[in-house]
N, C-alpha and C positions, 0 to 999 in steps of 0.2 A: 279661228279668230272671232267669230261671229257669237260663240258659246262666249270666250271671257266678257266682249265688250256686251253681253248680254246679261253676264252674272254680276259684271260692275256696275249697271243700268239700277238691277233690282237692288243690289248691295245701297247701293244709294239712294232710291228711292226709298227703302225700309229703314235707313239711319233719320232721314229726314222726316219720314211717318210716325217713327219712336221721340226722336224731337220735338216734331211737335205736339206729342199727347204729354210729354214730361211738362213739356212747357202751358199747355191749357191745362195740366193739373196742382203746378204752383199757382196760374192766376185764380183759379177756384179756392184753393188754401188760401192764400192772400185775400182775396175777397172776404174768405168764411172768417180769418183772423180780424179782419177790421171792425165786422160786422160782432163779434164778439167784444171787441175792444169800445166800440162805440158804446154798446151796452153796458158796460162796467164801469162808463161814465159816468154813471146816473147811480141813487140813491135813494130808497123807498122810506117815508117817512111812516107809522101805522099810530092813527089816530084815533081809532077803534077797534072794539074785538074784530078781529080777523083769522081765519083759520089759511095754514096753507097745504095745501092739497099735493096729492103726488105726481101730477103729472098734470101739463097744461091745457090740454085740452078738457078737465076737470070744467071750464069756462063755458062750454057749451052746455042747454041743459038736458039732461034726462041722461047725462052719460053715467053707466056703468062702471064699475070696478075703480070709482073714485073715493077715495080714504085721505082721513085727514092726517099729515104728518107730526104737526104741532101748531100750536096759536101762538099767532106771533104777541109781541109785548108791548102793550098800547104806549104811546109818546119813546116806541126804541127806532133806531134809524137802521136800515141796515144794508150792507152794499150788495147793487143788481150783478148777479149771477148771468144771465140771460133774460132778453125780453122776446117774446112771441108774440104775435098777432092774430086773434081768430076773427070771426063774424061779430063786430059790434063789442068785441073785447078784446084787451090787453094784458096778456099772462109776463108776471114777475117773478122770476127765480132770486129765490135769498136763501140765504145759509142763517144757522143758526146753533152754535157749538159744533155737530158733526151732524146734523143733521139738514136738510133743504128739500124744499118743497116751493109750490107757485101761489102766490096770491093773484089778487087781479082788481085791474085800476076800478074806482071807482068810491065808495064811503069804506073810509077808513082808512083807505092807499090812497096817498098822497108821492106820487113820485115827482123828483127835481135832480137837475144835475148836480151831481157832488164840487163842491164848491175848489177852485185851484191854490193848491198850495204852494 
C-alpha cells in the first residue's frame, strides 16, 4: 500500500513539474513573440548612404568579422525585421529583396512607427 500511494505521490508531482516548465516555456514564446511584433511596428526611413552590416552587434567598435551585406537606398523606407539594443546603440534589421542585414539609429536612420491602416 505504501509503494502505490508513494508512486502516485511522484506520478503527480512529475505531471505537475512537466506542467509547469510547458507552461513557463509558452510564456517565454509569448513574450519573445510580442517582442518581435512590437518591432515590426516600426519602419526605418535611410536618409543617407547607409551600409547594413551582418550582424548587430557590428554596432560596437573594433568588432571583427563584420562585413557589409548591401547599402541601403537613400529616401527608401523599409519594414523593421528586428530591433536590438547594444551600449549607446540601436541595431535595425531590414530586408532588402532576399537579402537583410542591420543598420543602426543615428545619420541617416531615421526610424518611426509604421503608420495604421
Amino acid at each position: 500500500m505504501r509503494n502505490v500511494l508513494t508512486n502516485t505521490l511522484l506520478s503527480a508531482a512529475m505531471k505537475l513539474s512537466i506542467g509547469l516548465v510547458i507552461a513557463s516555456a509558452l510564456v517565454v514564446l509569448g513574450l519573445w513573440f510580442i517582442d518581435i511584433a512590437s518591432d515590426q511596428e516600426n519602419a526605418v526611413e535611410i536618409t543617407a548612404p547607409v551600409s547594413a552590416y551582418t550582424e548587430w552587434e557590428c554596432g560596437y567598435p573594433d568588432q571583427l568579422d563584420c562585413s557589409v551585406v548591401f547599402e541601403a537606398y537613400v529616401g527608401e523606407k523599409y519594414d523593421v525585421r528586428r530591433i536590438r539594443y547594444g551600449k549607446d546603440f540601436m541595431a535595425i534589421k531590414i530586408q532588402q529583396g532576399d537579402l537583410s542585414g542591420w543598420v543602426f539609429s543615428g545619420e541617416g536612420v531615421r526610424v518611426h512607427a509604421k503608420p495604421n491602416t
